[in-house]
N, C-alpha and C positions, 0 to 999 in steps of 0.2 A: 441489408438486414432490416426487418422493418423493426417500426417503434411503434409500441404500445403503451399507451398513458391510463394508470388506472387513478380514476377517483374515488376516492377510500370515505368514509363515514365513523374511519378509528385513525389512530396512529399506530401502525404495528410496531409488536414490540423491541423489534430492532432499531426504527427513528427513534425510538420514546428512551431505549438505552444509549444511544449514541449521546440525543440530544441531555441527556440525565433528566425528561421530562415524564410526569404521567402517561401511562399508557394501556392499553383493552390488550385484556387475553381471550377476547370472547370468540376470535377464530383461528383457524390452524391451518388453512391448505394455503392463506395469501403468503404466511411467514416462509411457508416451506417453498414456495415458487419464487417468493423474492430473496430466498438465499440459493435458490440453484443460478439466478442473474447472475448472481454476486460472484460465485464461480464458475459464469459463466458456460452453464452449461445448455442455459436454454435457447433457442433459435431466433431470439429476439430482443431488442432493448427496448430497455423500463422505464418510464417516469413512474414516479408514485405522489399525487396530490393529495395532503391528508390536512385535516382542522386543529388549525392552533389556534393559542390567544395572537390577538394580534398586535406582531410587530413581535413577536417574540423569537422570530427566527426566520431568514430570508430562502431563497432557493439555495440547495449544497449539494453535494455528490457523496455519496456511499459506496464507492469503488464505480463501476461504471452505471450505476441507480443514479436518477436524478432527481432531485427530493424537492417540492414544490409547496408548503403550505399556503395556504390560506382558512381566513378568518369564517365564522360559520358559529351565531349561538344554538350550539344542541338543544338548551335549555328550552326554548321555543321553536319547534320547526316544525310548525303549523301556520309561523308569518315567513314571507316568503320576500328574499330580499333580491330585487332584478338588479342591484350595485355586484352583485360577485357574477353576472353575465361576463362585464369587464373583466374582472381578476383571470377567470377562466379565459378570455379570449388573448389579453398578453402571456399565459402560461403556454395554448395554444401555439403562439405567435414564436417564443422563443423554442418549446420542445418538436416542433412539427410533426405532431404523431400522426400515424395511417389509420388508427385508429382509439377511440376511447371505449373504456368498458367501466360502467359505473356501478357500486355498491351504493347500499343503503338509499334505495329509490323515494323513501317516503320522507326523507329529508330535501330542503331547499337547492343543495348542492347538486343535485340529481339532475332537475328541471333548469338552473341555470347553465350547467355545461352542458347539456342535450340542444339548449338553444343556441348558444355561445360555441357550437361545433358545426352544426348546421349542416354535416353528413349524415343521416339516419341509416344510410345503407353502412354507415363505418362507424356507427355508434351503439354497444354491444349493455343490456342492461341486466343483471342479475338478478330474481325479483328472489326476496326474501316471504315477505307475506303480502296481502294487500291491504293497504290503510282504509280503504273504503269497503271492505268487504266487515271488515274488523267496527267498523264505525256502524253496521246497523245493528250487531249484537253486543255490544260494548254493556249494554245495561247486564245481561247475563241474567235473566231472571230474577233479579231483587226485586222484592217488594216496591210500591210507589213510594210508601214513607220513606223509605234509603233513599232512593232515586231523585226523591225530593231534598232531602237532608243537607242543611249546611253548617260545617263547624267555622267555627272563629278560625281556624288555618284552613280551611278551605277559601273563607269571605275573603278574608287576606290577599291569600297569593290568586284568588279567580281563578280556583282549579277545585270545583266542586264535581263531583258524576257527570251532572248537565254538561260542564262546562269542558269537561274529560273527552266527553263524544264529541261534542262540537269540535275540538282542537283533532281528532281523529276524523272529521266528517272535511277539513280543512289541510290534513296533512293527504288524505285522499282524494282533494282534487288537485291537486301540488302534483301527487303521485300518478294518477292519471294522463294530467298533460304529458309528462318524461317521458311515461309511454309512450304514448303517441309521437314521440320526437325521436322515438329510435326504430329503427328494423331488426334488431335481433335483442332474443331473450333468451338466458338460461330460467332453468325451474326443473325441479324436482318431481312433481307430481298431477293428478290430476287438476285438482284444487289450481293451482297455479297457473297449468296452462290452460282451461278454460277462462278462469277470471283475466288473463291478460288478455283473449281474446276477443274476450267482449269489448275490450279498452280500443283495441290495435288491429285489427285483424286481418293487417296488412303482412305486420311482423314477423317476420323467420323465428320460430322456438327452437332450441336448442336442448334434448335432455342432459341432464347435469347431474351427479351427485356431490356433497360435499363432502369433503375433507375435513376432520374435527381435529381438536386437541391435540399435541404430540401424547399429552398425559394419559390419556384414556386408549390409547392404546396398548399399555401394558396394565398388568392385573386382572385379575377373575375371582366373580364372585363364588362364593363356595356357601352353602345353606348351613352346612354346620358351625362357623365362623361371621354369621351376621347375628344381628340384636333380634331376637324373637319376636312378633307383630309389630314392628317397626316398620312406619310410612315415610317415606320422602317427597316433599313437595321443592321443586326446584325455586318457584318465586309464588308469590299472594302477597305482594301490594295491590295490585287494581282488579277489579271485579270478570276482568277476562279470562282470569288464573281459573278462577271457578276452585277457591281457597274456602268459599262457603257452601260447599256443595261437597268438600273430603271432610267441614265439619260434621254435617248431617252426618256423613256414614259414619265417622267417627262415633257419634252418638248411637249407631246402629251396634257395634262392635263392642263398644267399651263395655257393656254387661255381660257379655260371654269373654272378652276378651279384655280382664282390669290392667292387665300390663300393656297392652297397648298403647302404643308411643306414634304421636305426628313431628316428625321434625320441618322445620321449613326453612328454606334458604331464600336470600336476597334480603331487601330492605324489610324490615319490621313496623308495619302500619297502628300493631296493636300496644306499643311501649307506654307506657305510663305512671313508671315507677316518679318521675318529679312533676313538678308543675308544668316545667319547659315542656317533656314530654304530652302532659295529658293535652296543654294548648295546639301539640302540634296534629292531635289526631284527627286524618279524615273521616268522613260519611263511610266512607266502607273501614276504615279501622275499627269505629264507634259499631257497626254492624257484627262484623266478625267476634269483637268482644263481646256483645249481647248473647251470640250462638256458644260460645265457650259457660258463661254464667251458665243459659241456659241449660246446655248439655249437661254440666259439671266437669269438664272436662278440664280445669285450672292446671292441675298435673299431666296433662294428658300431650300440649301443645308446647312445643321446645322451637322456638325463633332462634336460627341459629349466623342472623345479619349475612353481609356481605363475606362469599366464599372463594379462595383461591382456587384455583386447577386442581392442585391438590388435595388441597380440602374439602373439595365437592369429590373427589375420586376414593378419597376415604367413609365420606358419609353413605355414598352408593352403597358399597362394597359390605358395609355393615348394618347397612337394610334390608329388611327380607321383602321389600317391594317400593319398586318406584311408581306416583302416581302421575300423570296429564290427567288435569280435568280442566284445561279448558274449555271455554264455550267454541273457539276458534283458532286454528295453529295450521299455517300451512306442513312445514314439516323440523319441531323442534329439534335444536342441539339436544336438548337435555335427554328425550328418550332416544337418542344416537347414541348416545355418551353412555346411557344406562345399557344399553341393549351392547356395543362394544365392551363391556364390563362384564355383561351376561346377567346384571339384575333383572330380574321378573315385574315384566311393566305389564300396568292396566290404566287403559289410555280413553278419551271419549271417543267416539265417532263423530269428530269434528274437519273441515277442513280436507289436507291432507294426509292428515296421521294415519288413515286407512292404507295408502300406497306404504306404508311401511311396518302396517303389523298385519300379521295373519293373525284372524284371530282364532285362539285356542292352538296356534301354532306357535309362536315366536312372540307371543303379549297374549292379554287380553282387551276387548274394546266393550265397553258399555257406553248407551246413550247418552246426550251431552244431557248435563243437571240431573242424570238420575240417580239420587245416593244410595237409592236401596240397591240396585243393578251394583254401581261401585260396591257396595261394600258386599257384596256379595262376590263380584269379583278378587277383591283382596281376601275374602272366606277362601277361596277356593286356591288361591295363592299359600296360604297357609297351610290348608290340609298336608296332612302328612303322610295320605295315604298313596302307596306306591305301586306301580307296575311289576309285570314279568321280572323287568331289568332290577329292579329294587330303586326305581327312580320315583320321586311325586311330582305333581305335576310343574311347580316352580322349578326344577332341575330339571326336566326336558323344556321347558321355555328356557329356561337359560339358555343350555346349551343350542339350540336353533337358531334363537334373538343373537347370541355373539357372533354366529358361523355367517348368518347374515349379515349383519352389521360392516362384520370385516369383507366384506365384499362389495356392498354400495360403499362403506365409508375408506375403501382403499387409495393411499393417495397416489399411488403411480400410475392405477388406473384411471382416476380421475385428472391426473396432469396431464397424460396423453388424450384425454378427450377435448381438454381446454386447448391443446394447441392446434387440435384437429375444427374447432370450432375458428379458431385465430384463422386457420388455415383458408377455412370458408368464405369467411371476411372478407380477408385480403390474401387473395392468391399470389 
């Protein structure tokens, strides 16, 4: 039976419960492949290499899973440390796998065990998005005064906009090399496989869909059960979200439409209720508060912090539209997650997001940064007016975006394709 060693960029949340340590729910098809090992169902043995604190837990087993951490600051992985080559090559050295497949490429851990394996034809890499494609539009259309802008927490920690690209212009040559150190790629879309092959184009592509959430598989949106012009943005901490670009429309909207509501998930840039607070705000928090004064929009904007599985599948469901407006996304969870739910997404034309919306089928897409496009798309999300069937037009995207959804984001079909690629590998 062969062995397969993956290096991971999370701890799934089966080490993270074993070990009673923190742990990412931010994916769903690894959990479900490393519990079919676990029962042994699947045609091959597991290591799994994932980032602890260090020294806080050695190699252990998980039924027949061989659980491997190593050390790895997330918090900077734009410097790049050649000491965990080592780490990788005694984990090597004891697990003897046939091959490795690695996650999260634009991190350090990526490029040392690509080197520290030193089979490319037996070294398999997932590409998520690309850091260097991400680093030339990282500004997103701000102004130069933003772009310029440094707050006393930005001076600080040396993580100003400037300073933002740069660490994205340095996690993409990190990223790059890994590439070039493996022969095989999965990816989703065009987006992805073009840009790897300008990298590699040596490398075997592999098309791939992903696996999401267990969560977001059950539930459906229904329009007469969500919040009337309500918008969801999944994350607007940094200027790639394009969180200033659903303000503008927002501003577009809020005079025909004064109930209109932006909810936003993830970290909160724009908090300022204390002092602590106001010290902590970046250039683009200090930005996005400027477009709220300006709009009027103080009532209009609902930060709704860090969201569990669950609580991001409850905010969907009772929005009558999910928005992507970034400048660049090869192909998010979030409008997977929305579209498996059947919420009515309007997305940019950025990136990948095209391979996964029809538009005026299954979403809608407007141009990256154009908020009058956006909010005219979400206008037309809202209309209420209906077809033959007594459908509008948000209920027949629903209904299309979920029938899709469940069919790329299928996991059985996706785990037989994973093994049919293992297969490849190593015959």
């Amino acid at each position: 039976m062969h062995k397969i060693l993956w290096i991971c960029n999370i701890m799934l949340p089966a080490i993270g419960r074993e070990l009673n340590m923190p742990y990412s729910n931010r994916e769903g098809w690894l959990s479900g492949i490393f519990e079919r090992v676990q029962r042994e169902e699947a045609p091959f043995m597991l290591g799994v290499c994932f980032p602890a604190e260090p020294g806080a837990v050695r190699k252990f087993l998980m039924g027949s899973v061989s659980c491997y951490p190593f050390a790895e600051n997330l918090n900077t992985p734009e410097i790049y440390d050649a000491g965990m080559e080592e780490v990788f090559r005694e984990i090597f050295r004891d697990f003897q796998p046939d091959m490795i497949h690695i996650f999260g490429t634009e991190f350090p851990h990526a490029l040392a065990a690509a080197r520290a394996f030193g089979k490319p034809e037996r070294t398999l890499i997932g590409i998520q998005g690309l850091c260097g494609e991400i680093a030339k539009v990282y500004m997103a259309g701000l102004p130069e005064a933003v772009r310029r802008k440094v707050t006393f927490r930005d001076f600080i920690r040396k993580d100003s906009i400037r300073e933002q690209q740069e660490k994205f212009i340095r996690r993409g040559e990190n990223e790059a090399e890994a590439i070039r150190n493996c022969g095989n790629i999965t990816g989703r879309t065009r987006f992805d496989r073009e840009g790897s092959a300008r990298i590699n184009s040596g490398a075997r592509y592999y098309p791939m869909n992903e696996t999401l959430r267990e969560a977001f598989y059950e539930g459906e949106w229904h329009l007469g059960k969500c919040e009337p012009h309500s918008i969801f943005l999944g994350q607007g901490d940094y200027p790639l979200k394009g969180m200033h670009f659903v303000l503008e429309a927002m501003a577009l909207l809020a005079g025909k439409y004064p109930d209109c509501k932006l909810y936003v998930a993830g970290n909160s840039v724009i908090s300022r209720r204390t002092l602590k607070e106001k010290l902590k705000l970046p250039a683009y928090g200090k930005y996005l508060l400027s477009l709220i004064k300006r709009y009027r929009l103080e009532e209009c904007v609902v930060m709704l912090g860090k969201l569990s599985g669950e609580e991001m599948k409850a905010r969907y469901l009772k929005s009558s539209v999910f928005v992507c407006a970034s400048v660049l996304e090869n192909s998010p969870n979030t409008v997977g997650e929305a579209q498996l739910l059947g919420v009515p997404v309007a997305a940019s034309l950025a990136g990948g997001i095209p391979d996964m919306i029809t538009d005026g089928e299954d979403g809608l897409l407007f141009p990256v940064g154009d908020a009058a496009k956006l909010a005219e798309a979400i206008e037309r999300l809202w209309d209420t007016g209906t077809d033959e069937n007594g459908l509008c037009l948000a209920e027949r995207i629903s209904g299309k975006a979920r029938k899709r959804a469940r069919e790329v984001h299928n996991g059985e079909t996706n785990y037989r394709r994973l093994l049919r690629i293992y297969e490849e590998i190593i015959p």
